[in-house]
Each structure stands twice: as C-alpha cells, then as structure tokens.
LOBA-468724 format. One line per 8 residues: number of its first residue (from 1); for each residue z, y, x of C-alpha. Coordinates in nm, 4 decimals, m for minus. Layout:
N
NUM> Z Y X  ...
END
This chain:
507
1> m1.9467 m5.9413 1.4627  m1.6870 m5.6439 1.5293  m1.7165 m5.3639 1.2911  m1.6153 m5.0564 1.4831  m1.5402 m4.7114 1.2890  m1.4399 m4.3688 1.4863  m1.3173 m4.0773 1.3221  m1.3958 m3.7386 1.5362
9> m1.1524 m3.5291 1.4943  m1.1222 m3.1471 1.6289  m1.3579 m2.8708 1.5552  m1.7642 m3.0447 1.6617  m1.9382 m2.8798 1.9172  m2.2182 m2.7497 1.7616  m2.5575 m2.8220 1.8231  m2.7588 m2.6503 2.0538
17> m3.0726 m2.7774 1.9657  m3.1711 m2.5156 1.6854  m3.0907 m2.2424 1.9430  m3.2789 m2.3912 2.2559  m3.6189 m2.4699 2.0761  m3.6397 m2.0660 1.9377  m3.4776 m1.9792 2.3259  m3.7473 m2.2194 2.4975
25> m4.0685 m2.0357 2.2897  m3.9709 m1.7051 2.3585  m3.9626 m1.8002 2.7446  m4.2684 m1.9352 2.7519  m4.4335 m1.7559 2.5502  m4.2931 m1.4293 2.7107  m4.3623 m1.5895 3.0438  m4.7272 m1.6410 2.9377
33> m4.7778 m1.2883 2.7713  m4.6721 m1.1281 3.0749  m4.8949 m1.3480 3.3101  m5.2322 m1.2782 3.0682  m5.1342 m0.9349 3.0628  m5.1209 m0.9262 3.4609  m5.3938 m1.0806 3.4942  m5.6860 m0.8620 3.6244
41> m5.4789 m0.5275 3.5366  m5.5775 m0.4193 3.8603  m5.9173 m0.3944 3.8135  m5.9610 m0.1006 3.6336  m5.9421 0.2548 3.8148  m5.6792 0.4938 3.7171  m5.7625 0.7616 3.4666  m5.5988 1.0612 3.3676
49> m5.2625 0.9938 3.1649  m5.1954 0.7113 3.4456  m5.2645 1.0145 3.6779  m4.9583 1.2065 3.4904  m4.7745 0.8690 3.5616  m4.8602 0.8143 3.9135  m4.8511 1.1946 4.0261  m4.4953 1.2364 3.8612
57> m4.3480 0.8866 4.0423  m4.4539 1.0565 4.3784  m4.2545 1.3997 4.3162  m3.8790 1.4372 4.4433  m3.5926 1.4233 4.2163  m3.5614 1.7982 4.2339  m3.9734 1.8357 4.1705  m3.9522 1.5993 3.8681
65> m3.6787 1.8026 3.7140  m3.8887 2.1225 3.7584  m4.1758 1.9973 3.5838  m4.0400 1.7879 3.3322  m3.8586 2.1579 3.2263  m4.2034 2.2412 3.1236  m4.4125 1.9725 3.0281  m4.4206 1.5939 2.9521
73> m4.0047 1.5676 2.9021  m4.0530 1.2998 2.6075  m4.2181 1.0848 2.9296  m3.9433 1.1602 3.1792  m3.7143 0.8688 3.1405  m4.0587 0.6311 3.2197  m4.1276 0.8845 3.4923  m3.8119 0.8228 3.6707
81> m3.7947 0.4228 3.6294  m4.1665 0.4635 3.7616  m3.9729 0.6922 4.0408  m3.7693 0.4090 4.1261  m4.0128 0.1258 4.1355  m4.2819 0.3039 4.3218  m4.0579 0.4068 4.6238  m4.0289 m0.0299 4.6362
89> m4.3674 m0.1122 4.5084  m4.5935 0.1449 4.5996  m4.8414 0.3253 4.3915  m5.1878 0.0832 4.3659  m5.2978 0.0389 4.0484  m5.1424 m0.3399 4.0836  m4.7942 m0.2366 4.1629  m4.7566 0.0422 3.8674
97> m4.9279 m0.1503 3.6100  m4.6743 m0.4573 3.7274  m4.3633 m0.3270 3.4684  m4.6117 m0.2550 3.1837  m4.7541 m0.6398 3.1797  m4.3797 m0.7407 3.2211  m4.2991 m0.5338 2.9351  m4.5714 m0.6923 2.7356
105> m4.3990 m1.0358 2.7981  m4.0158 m0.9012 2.6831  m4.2228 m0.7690 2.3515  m4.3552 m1.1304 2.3148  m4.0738 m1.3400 2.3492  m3.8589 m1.0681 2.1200  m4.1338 m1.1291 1.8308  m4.0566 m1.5173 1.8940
113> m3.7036 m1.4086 1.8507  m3.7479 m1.2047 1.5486  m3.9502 m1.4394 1.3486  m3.7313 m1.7595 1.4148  m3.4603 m1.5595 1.2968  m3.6034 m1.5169 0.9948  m3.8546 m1.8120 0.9979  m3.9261 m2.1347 1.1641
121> m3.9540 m2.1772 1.4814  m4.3678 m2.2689 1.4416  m4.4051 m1.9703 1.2352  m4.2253 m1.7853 1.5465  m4.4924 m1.9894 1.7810  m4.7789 m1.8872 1.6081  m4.6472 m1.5165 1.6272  m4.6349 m1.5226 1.9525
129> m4.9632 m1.6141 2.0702  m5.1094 m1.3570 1.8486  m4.9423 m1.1039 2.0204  m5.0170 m1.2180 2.3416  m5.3748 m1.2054 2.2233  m5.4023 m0.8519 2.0396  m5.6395 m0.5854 2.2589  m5.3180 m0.3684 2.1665
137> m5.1025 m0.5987 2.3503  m5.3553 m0.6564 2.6902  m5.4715 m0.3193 2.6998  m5.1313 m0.2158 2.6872  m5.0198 m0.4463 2.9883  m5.3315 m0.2510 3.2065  m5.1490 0.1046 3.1813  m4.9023 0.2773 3.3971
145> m4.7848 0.4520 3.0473  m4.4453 0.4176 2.8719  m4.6109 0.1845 2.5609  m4.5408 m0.1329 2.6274  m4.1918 m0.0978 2.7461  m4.1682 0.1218 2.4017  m4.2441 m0.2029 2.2597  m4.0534 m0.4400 2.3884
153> m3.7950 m0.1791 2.3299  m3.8707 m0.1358 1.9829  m3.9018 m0.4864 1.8651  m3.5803 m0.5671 2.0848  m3.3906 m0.2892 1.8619  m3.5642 m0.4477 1.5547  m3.4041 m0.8200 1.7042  m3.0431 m0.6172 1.6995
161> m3.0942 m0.4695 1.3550  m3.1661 m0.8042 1.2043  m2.8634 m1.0000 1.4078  m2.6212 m0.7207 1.2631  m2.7178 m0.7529 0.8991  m2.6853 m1.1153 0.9336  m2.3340 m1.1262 1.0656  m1.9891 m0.9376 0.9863
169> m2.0569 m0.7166 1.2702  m1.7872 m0.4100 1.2767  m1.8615 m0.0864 1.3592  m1.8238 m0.1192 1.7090  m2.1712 m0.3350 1.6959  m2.3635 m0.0732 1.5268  m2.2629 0.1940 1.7634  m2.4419 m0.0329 1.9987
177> m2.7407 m0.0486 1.8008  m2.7329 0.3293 1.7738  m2.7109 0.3493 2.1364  m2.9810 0.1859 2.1668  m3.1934 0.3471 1.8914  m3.0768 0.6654 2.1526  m3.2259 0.5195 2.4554  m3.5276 0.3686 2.2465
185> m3.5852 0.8038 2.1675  m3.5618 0.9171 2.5115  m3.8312 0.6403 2.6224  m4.1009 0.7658 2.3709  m4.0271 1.0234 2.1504  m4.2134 0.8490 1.8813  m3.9783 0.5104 1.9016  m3.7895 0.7390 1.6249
193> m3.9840 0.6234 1.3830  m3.8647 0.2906 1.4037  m3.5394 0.4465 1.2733  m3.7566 0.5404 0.9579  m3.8570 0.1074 0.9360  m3.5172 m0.0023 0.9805  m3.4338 0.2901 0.7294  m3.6598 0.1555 0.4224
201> m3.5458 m0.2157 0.5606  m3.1845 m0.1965 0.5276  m3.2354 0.0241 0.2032  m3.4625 m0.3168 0.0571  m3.3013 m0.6058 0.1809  m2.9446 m0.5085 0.3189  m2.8024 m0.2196 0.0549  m2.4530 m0.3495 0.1755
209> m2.4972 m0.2295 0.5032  m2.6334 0.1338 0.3876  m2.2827 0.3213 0.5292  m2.2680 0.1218 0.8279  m2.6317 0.1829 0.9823  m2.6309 0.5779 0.8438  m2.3182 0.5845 1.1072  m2.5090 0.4378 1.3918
217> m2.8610 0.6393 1.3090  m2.6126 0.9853 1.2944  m2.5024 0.8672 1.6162  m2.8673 0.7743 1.7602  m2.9662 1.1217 1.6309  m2.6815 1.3151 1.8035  m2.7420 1.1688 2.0923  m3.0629 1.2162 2.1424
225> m3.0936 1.5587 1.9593  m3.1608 1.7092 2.3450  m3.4709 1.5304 2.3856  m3.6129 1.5498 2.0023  m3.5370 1.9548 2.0416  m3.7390 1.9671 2.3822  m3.9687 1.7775 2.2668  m4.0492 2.0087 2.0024
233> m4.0671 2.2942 2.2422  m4.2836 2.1549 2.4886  m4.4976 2.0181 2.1426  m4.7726 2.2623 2.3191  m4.8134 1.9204 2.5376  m5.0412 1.7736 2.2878  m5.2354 2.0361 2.1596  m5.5213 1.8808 2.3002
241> m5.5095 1.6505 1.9846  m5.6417 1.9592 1.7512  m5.9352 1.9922 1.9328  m6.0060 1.5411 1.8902  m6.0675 1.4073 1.5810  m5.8701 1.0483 1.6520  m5.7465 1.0598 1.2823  m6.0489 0.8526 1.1696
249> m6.0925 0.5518 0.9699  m6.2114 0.3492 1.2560  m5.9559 0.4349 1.4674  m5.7045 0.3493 1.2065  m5.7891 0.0040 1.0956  m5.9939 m0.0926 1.4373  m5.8858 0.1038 1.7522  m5.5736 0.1071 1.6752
257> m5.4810 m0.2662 1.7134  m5.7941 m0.5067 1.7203  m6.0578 m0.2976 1.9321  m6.3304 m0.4855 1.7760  m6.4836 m0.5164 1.4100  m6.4600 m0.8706 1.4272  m6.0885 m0.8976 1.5364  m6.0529 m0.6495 1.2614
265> m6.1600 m0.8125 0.9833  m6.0197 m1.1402 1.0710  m5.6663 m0.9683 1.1197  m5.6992 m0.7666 0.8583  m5.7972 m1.0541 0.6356  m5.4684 m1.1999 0.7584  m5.2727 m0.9229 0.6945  m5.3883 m0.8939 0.3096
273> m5.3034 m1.2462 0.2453  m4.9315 m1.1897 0.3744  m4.8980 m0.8898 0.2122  m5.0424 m1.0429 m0.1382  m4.8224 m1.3729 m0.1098  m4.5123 m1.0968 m0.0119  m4.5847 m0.9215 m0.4092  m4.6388 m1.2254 m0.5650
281> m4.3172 m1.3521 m0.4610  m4.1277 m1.0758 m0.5162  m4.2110 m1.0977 m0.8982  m4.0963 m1.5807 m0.9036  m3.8282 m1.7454 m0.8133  m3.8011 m1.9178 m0.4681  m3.8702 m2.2174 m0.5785  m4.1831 m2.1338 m0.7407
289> m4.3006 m2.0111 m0.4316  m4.1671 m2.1529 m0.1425  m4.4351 m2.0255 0.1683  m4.2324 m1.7177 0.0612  m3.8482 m1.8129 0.0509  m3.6144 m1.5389 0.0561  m3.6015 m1.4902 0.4753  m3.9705 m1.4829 0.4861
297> m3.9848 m1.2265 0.2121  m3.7359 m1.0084 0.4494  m3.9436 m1.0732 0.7486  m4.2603 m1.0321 0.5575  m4.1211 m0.7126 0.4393  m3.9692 m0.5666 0.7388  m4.3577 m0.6158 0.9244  m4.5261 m0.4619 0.6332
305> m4.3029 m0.1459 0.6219  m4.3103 m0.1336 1.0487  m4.6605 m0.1703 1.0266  m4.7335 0.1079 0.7514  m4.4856 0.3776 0.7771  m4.5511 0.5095 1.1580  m4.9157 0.5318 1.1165  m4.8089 0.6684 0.7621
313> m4.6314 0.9246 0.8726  m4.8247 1.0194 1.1538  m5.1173 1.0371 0.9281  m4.9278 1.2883 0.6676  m4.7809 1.4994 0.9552  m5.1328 1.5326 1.1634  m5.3725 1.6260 0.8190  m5.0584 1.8460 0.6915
321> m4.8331 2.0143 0.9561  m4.9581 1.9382 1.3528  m5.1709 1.7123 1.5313  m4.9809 1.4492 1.6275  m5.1932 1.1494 1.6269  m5.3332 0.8906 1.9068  m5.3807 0.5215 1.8740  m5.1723 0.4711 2.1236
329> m4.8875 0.5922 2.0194  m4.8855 0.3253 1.7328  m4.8742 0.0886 2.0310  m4.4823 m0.0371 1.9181  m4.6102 m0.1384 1.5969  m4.8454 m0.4312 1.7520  m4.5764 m0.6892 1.6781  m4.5488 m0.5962 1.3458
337> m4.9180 m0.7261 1.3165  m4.8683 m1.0343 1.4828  m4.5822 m1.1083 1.2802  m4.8480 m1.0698 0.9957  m5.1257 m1.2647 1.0843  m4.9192 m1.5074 1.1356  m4.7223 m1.5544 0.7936  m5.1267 m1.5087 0.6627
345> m5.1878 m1.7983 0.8306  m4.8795 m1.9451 0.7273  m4.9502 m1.8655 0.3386  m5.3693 m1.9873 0.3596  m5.1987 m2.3495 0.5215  m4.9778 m2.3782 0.2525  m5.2304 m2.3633 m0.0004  m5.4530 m2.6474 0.1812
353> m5.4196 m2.9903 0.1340  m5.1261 m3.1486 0.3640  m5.3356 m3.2949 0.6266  m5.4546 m2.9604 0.6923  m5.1777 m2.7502 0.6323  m5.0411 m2.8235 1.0053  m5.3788 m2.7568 1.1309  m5.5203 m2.4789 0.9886
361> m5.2959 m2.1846 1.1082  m5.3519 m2.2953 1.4452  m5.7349 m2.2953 1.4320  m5.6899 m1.9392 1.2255  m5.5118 m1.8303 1.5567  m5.7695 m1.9827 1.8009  m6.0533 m1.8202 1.5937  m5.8876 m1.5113 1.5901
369> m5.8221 m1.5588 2.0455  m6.1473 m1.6786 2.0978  m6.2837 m1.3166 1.9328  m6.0230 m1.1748 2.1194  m6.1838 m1.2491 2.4375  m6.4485 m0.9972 2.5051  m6.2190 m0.7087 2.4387  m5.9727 m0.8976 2.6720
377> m6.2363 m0.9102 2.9157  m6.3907 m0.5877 2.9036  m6.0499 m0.3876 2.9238  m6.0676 m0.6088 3.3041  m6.3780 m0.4072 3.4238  m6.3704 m0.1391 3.7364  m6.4761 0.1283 3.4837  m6.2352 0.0492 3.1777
385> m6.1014 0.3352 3.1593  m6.1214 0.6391 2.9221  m6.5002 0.5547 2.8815  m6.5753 0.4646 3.2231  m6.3232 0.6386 3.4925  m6.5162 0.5972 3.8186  m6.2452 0.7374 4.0711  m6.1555 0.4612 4.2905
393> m6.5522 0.3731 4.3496  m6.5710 0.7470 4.4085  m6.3230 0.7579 4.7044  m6.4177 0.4286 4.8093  m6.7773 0.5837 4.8991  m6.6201 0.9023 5.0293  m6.4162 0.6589 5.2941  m6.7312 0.4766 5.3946
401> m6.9735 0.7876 5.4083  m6.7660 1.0984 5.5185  m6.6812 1.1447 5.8568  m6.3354 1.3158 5.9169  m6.3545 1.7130 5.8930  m6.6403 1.7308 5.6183  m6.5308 1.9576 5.3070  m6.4817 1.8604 4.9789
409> m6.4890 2.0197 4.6623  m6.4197 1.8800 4.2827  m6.5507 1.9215 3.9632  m6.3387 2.2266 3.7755  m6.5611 2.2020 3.4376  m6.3736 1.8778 3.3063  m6.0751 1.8381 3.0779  m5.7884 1.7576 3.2650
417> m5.7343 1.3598 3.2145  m6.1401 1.3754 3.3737  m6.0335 1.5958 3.6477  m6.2116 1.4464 3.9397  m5.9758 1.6181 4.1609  m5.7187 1.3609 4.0531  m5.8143 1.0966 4.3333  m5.6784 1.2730 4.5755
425> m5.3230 1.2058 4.4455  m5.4368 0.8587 4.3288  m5.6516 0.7180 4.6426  m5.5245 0.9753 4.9259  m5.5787 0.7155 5.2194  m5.9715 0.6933 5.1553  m6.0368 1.0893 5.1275  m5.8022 1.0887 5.4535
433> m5.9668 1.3886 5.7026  m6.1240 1.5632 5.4213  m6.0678 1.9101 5.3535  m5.9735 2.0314 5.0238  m6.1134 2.3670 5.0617  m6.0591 2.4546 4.6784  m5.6621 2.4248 4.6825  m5.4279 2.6386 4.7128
441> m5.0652 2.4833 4.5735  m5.0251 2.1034 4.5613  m4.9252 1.9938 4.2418  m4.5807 1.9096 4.4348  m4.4457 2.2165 4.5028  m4.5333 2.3354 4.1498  m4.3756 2.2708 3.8219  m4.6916 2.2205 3.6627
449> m4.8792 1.8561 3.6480  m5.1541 1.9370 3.8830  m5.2169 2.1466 4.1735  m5.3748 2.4689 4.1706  m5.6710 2.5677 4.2945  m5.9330 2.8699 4.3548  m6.2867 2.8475 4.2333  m6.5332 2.6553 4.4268
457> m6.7439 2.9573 4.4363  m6.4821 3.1646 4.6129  m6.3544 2.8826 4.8406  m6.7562 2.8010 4.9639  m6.8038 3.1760 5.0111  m6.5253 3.1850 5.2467  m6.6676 2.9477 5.4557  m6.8652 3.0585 5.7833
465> m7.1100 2.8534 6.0122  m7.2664 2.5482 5.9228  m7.0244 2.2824 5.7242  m7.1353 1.9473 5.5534  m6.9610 1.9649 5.1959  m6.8978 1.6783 4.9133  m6.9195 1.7561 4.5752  m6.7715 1.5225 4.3469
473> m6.9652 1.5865 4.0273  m6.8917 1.4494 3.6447  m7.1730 1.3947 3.5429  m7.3399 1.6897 3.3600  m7.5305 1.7811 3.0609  m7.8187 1.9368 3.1929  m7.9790 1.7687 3.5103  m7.7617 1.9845 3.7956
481> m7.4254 2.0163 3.8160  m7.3345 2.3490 3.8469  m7.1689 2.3189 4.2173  m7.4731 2.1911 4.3354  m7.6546 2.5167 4.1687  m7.3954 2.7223 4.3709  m7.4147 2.5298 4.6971  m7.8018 2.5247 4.6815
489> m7.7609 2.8896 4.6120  m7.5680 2.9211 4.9314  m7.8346 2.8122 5.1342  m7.7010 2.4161 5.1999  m7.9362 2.1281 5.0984  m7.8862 1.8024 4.9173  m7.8646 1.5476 5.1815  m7.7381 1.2662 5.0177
497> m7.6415 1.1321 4.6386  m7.4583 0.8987 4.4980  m7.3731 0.7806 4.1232  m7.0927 0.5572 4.0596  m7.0338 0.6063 3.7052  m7.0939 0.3170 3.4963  m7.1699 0.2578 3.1281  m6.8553 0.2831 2.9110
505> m6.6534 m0.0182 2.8331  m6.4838 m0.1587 2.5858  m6.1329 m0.0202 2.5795
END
C-alpha cells in the first residue's frame, strides 16, 4: 500500500459554501416574497392615496415640480421613479403595483441577509417566510405607495450598518452608509427614524464605532436637511390625521402589522418570548444560555429597538406635539417583527426536547401562515380598499351603460381619498365620451393634487334642453343623495340605479 501525504501550500481559497447557502435563501426566498406579493395585487380597485400616486406619475416633469412645491414633496422621489416606470408600464392597477411586490421581495431576502449575519442560516430561513407571510408585508405589495420600497430600503441600510460594525471599514464606508441613510430620507420622510434604531444600536452593541457613524448620520442629515425642512412646511399635508383617531390600541398592536386578532396574539406571543429570552441573557453568561449567544443578543436587540422606537416616537410626538401617526407609516418596521417571531420560535425549540426542537419552529411558522391566510386573501378582493373602494366597478358600468355624450357629475360631499371624481384620472378609457360638466381646471395644469371644479348645482343649472346625466353617488347617510335631491329638483327623473359598493374587507 502507498502512503501518499500533500502539503498545500499558498494562501487556501476559502470556502464558499457558508456564503452561498445565506446567498441561495435570500434568492429564493426574495424570489418567493415578491411572487406571493404579486399575486392577485391587481384585484383590488385603486383608492385614494394610490390616486395621489397614479395622478402624479401622469403629470410632466415641469407639472410634478409645480405641485410637489406645494404638497406631497416627502413622496416626490417615489413619484418620479413611478414617472419613469409608468411611461414603460402603463398605469393599471397591475403595472403600478408591479415595483411595490418587487420591493416586498428585496425586503425579504435583506431580512435573510440580516439574520444570517447575525444568526444561522435556519434562523435566517424561518425569518424569511414570516415576512413573506405578515398582512404588513402582502398588503404592502398591493399599493402603488412608497412603503415597501421604504422597506426594503430600510432593512437594506440596516444590512450596511451591521456589515460596517463587523469589519475595519474606514471612513470612506460610512460616508456610504450616510449616503444612503440620505436617499433612505428623501424616499419617506419617516425612514429617519431608522437613524434613531441604528442610533440606540451602535450606542448598545458597537460603542467603538460611536465617532464613526455620528460622521456619517451628520452627513445623512446635511444632506437631506432640504427635504426634512420642506417637509415640515408642507406638514399641513397631514392634517387630516387630527381629525382620525388611528392612535388606538388596536391599531397599535393589531393593524399595524398582523391585521387580525389571531395573527396578533400568536406574533405577539412570539415576540414576548424573544424579548424575555433577550433580558434573561443579558443578566448569564453565554454559555449558560446558549439560544441567546452574543450575535443573537445583537440581532435580538437591534429588532426589539427597530420595532419599538418608531412607533415610540410616533406615539410621543402625535399625543404631545402633532398628529403624525398612520399604521402605515410603521410599514419599514415589518422585518423587525419577523426577525422576532422567529428567534421566539427559535427560543420555545430550544427549550423542547431534541426531537422536537428541529420541528417545532417550523410548525410555529406554519400555524402562524395558515392564520395568515384570510387576511392574505381578503386584501385580494375587488373592494379591498380603504373599506371597500368601488371605482373600477363604477366605471366599468358607466362603459357598458352610458352612451357617448351623456353628462356626468361626481360626488363633492366626500373626503378627498373617497372622491369619486378620482376615476376619471384612474379608469379614463371607460368614462371615454362623457362629459364632465362639473370641471373647470384639470388637476394637470394645476399645482394642486386634483382638479378643480364648480358645484354640481351651478354646472346642472347651466345646462339647457333635455340631457341624460350620471351621478356617481357615495353612498349617503340619509336615503337620497343630495345630487339626486338637486337633479329631481330640476325637473329630471331617476331612470336607472345602480349600487356597486360592497361590504368592507379586510385590509
């Protein structure tokens, strides 16, 4: 027998394996977050702030400028990428709702990449199928809004923070990072607050690299000090919010993430037990309590803090100083709770016997997706929407019942984001031939949102000889709307009806 002995010598070329398996997850499940976030996103009609969205796309460059002077500035970066993709795309609900479910999938596979930087590579897994699951995450990946590219964008930062603390970066890499925390601003004004995370992060878990991430937030604050300052001076934007109470407890532990009690107290169950273990440790050794080594504490940390300091502060500023709150705009903080649930799982298995301790954090996950369901499914219905936005089955019946040359008048009693009138910009093939008798400026040649218009009233009363007119109605209060009153008034009769509002659905 010949005994053979080598001797490598060089520098070994290291393994790729512990990069490809973390690489490979994200992929897929990115891949798979995006394609369950696509998934029946057309379905629902537009409603109002996708209205904003939409209407905003179609403007020129010189139009957008004009109104984004006035109003809806912290939106205008979205508003231009939207710009761009709709002149390729189009504007149906399936081609703007397109870079939202994509965006979903980027904020997947960057949780993946977050937690098996910190964690294994399962624990990463298990992350990432929660947050392909949370009604946060698939409602998101249904709106033409700037949320869920906030979030990819925000846990993407959070990626870069992590990756710099780990490494000798120099200064030149955290100028990056506060490049990015720029851009992250001008998306969504509110993405500053995951300055204020990374903030109480570094301060924990990274003291060392206190001078070098003050330099990169200064610069991330300089930079985008124009769009913080207009922001403040278009604040006017949200009033709205005083006259909505959102700031309520069910909105807060159920809206906001889990759209369902039972999601809710399954993730918040979750949530607790990752948050106790993350104490407890903090107080033994490593050893002692291994579910919660040292990189899991950090990771554990960094998700509590990301998930509690937004809506925190939010909270504080909208009971003390303005209203400032909406469930949606908590949106970025959705992988913070996947992250969560899944080192709760994580901790429960490790306290089961070891035949079970593979299993049981993926049957928590599947119980946890299989009550995710419904809400999945319901945010899939025509009438979605802000409580059941009929618009699309609105024109639809317009297209198939009008006959070119009728008149049409809208609702003017609604809030804005229920403005009937809306459809027009949204659907403008199937109210083709109709005349708008009530406007007087499209919204286009305005630097205001919407277009102008006279009273119905007035515009009617102008009228001569006989006419066949379409009211599109919300539905009211008392059992006329007051158009009809008016046109009934008039002298015209009620010919024809039609209700195509449905119940409201789960959203």
């Amino acid at each position: 027998m010949l005994g053979v002995r080598t001797v490598q010598t060089g520098t070994a070329r290291p393994s790729m394996r512990p990069f490809l398996r973390p690489l490979g997850a994200a992929w897929t499940l990115g891949t798979v977050g995006a394609l369950v976030g696509f998934a029946g996103s057309w379905i629902p009609s537009y409603w109002g702030d996708e209205a904003a969205s939409v209407m905003s796309s179609e403007r020129s460059w010189s139009s957008l400028a004009g109104v984004l002077g006035r109003i809806d500035a912290v939106h205008g970066v979205y508003y231009a990428l939207l710009h761009l993709w709709v002149r390729a795309a189009g504007t149906s609900e399936i081609a703007t709702r397109l870079p939202s479910a994509l965006a979903v999938g980027v904020a997947v596979a960057g949780t993946v990449v977050l937690v098996a930087d910190l964690t294994t590579t399962r624990t990463a897994i298990i992350a990432g199928v929660v947050c392909i699951a949370l009604p946060r995450m698939t409602y998101m990946a249904t709106e033409a809004r700037s949320y869920a590219l906030g979030t990819a964008a925000a846990v993407w930062l959070t990626v870069l923070l992590v990756r710099l603390t780990r490494r000798r970066s120099g200064i030149g890499a955290w100028m990056g990072y506060g490049l990015a925390a720029a851009a992250c601003i001008y998306l969504f004004l509110y993405l500053g607050l995951i300055l204020i995370v990374h903030a109480a992060y570094i301060l924990v878990a990274h003291r060392d690299r206190v001078v070098l991430w003050l330099r990169a937030c200064g610069l991330a604050l300089l930079l985008a000090a124009p769009i913080v300052i207009i922001g403040y001076l278009q604040r006017e934007q949200i009033a709205f919010l005083a006259r909505r109470n959102y700031a309520t407890p069910r909105n807060v532990f159920i809206a906001q993430w889990f759209g369902d009690p039972l999601i809710a107290v399954i993730g918040w169950t979750l949530i607790a037990t990752a948050s106790a273990a993350l104490l407890y440790a903090v107080a033994v050794r490593d050893a002692e309590f291994p579910v919660m080594h040292r990189s899991r504490r950090r990771l554990a940390g960094l998700a509590l803090i990301w998930l509690l300091v937004p809506t925190a502060v939010l909270l504080w500023v909208n009971a003390s100083i303005a209203p400032v709150y909406n469930v949606r705009y908590l949106s970025m903080c959705a992988p913070a709770v996947a992250v969560l649930i899944a080192l709760g799982s994580e901790v429960i298995a490790a306290w089961a016997t070891p035949r079970l301790s593979a299993l049981l954090p993926i049957a928590l996950v599947a119980v946890l997706v299989i009550a995710c369901v419904p809400v999945y499914a319901g945010q899939r219905t025509p009438w979605a929407k802000d409580g059941g936005s009929d618009w699309r089955a609105a024109a639809e019946y317009l297209s198939q019942h009008a006959r070119e040359g009728d008149l049409i008048i809208f609702d003017q009693s609604t809030k804005p984001s229920r403005d009937p009138r809306l459809m027009t910009a949204l659907y403008p093939d199937r109210l083709a031939g109709l005349q708008d008798i009530a406007l007087t400026t499209p919204y286009t040649q305005r630097t205001r949102l919407w277009d102008a218009v006279e009273p119905n009233a007035a515009a009617v009363s102008l009228r001569s000889g006989p006419a066949s007119i379409w009211a599109v109605e919300a539905p009211a209060a008392h059992a006329r709307p007051d158009d009809i009153a008016m046109l009934l008034h008039l002298g015209f009769s009620v010919e024809t009806s039609q209700r195509t509002i449905a119940a409201p659905s789960i959203t």
